[in-house]
VEXDREN-2710 file (C-alpha; in Angstrom, 1 decimal):
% VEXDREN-2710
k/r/px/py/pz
1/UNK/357.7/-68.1/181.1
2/UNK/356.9/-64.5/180.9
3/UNK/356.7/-62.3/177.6
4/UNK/356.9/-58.7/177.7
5/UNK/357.2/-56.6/174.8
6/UNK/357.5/-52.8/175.0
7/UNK/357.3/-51.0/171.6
8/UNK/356.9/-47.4/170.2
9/UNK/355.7/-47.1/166.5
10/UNK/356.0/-43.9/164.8
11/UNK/353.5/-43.1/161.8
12/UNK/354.9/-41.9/158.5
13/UNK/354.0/-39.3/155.7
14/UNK/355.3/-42.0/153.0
15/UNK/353.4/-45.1/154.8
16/UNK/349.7/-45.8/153.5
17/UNK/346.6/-46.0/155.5
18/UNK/344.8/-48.9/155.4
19/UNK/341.0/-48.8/157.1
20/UNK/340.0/-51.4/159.6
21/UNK/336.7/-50.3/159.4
22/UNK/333.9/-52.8/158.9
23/UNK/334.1/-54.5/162.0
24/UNK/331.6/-53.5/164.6
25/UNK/330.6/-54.2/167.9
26/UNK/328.0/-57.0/166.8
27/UNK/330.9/-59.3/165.8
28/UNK/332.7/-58.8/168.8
29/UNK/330.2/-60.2/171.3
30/UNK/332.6/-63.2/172.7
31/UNK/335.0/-60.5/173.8
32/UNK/332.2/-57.9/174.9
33/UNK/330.5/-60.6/177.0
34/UNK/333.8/-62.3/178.6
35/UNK/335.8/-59.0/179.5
36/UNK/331.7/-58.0/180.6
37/UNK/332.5/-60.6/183.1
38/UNK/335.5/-60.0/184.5
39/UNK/335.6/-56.2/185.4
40/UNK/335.4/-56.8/189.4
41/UNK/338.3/-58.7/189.3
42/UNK/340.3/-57.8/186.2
43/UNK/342.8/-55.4/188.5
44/UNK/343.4/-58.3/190.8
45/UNK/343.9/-61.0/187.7
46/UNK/345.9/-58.7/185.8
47/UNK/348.2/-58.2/188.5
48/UNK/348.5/-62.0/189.1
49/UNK/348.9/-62.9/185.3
50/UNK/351.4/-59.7/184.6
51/UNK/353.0/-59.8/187.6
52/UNK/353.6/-56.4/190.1
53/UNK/357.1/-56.3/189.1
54/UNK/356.6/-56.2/185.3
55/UNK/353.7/-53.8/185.6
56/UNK/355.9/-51.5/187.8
57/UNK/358.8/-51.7/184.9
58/UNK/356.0/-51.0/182.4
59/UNK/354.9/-47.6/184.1
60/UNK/358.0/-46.7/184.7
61/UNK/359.1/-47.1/181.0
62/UNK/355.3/-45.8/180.1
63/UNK/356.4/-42.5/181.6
64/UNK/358.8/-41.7/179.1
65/UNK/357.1/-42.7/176.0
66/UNK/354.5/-39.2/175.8
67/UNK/355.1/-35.7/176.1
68/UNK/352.8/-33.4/177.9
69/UNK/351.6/-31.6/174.5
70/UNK/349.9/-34.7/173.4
71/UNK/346.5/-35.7/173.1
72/UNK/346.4/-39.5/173.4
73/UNK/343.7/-42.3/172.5
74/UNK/344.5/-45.6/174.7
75/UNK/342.5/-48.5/172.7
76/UNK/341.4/-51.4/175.4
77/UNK/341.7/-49.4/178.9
78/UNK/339.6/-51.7/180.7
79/UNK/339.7/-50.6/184.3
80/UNK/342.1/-47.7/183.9
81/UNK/345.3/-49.2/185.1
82/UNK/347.9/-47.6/183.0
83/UNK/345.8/-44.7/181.8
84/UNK/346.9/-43.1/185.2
85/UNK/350.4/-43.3/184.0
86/UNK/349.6/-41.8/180.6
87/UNK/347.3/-38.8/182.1
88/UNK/349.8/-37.7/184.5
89/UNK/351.9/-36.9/181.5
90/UNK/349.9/-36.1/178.7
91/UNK/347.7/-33.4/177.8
92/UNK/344.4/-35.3/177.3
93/UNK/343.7/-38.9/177.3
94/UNK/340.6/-40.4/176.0
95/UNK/340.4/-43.6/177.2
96/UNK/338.2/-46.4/175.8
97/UNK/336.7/-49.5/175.8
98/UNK/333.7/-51.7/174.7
99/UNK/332.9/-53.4/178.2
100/UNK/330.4/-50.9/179.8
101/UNK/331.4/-52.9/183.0
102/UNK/335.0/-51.9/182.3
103/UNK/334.1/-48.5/182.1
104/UNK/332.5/-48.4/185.1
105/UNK/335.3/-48.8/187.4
106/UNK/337.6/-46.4/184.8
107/UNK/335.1/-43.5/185.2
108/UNK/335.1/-44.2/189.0
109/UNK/338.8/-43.9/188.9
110/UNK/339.0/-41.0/187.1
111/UNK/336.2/-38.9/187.9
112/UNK/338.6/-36.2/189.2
113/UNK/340.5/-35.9/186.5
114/UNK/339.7/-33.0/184.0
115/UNK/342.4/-33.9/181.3
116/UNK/340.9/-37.7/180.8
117/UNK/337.6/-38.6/179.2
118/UNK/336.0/-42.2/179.7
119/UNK/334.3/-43.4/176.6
120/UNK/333.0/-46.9/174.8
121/UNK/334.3/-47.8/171.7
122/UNK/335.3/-50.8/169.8
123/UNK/339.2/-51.3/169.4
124/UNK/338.4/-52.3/165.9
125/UNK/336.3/-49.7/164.7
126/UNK/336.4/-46.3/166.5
127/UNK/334.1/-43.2/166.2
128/UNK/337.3/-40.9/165.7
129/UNK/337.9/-39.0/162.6
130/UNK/341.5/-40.1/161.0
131/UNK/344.4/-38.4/161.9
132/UNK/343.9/-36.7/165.2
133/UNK/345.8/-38.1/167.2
134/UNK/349.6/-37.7/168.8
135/UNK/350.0/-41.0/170.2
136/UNK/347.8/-44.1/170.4
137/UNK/348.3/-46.8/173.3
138/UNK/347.3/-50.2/173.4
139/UNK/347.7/-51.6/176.4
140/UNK/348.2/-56.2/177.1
141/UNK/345.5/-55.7/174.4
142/UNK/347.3/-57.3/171.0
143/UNK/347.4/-60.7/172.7
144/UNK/343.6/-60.9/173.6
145/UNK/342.1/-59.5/170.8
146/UNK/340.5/-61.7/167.7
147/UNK/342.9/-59.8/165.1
148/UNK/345.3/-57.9/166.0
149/UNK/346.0/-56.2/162.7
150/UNK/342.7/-54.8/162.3
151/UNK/343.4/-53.6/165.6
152/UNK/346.1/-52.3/164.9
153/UNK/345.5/-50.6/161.4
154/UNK/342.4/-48.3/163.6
155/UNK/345.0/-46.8/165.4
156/UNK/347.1/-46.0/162.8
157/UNK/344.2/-44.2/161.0
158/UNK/343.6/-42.3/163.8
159/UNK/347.5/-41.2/164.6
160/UNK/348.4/-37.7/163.3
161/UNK/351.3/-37.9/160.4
162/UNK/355.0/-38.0/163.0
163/UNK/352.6/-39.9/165.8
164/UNK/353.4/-42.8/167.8
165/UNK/351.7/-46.0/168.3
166/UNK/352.9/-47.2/171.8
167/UNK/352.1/-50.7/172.4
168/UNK/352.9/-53.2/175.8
169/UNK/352.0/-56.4/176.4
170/UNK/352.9/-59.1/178.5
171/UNK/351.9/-62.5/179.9
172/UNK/353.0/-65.1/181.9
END
């Protein structure tokens, strides 16, 4: 049975910010070494677990979800495969991640590429100051992570006031 859930989140002046911060990379070494592991084949597994079809449908809605003013911060890109889609569109994209292997074959990818910018960083505690910016995207990364909320709360204290928090994630 496949899920699939494609969602866009906008950040209010009224809404309060709650910090995830005190989480850092330390107590996330289970998911640093397994996702570690699986960056030669994580394109290829992803495919097979998502499916081709549902990650076509995905770009395809991903495409309309940013404008080409914004400055985006995808949380989880692992090996880049829908920060393509965003960084045709957007104005910058700085992708991250906390596998260094990950990384790897995301820098590889977009090494020509002067509107996208590679970098680690913990999806539960980022180096960004709050509220900077336009749109955050997370990416199948919800479902894998330890706790989703604190995941969840970083990139709302990163999203500008009237910013969006664009989330997919599917399984089969």
């Amino acid at each position: 049975m496949m899920r699939k859930c494609m969602l866009g989140i906008k950040r209010r002046s009224e809404a309060s910010l709650i910090s995830a911060r005190g989480v850092g990379m330390n107590e996330n070494a289970q998911e640093y070494q397994y996702w570690s592991k699986v960056a030669d084949i994580f394109d290829e597994a992803n495919t097979y677990i998502v499916g081709k079809l549902t990650q076509e449908e995905t770009s395809n809605w991903l495409v309309h979800q940013f404008k080409g003013t914004e400055v985006v911060l995808e949380l989880g890109c692992g090996t880049g495969f829908y920060s393509a889609v965003i960084a045709a569109r957007v104005k910058h994209l700085t992708a991250t991640d906390m596998s260094q292997e990950m990384l790897v074959k995301a820098k590889m990818k977009f090494a020509q590429w002067r509107n996208v910018e590679i970098q680690t960083a913990n999806c539960y505690r980022t180096p960004f100051a709050d509220n900077i910016f336009d749109a955050v995207f997370l990416g199948n990364v919800i479902h894998i992570v330890q706790n989703p909320l604190a995941v969840m709360k970083e990139g709302y204290r990163v999203l500008k006031e009237g910013g969006s928090i664009v989330l997919v994630d599917s399984t089969s």
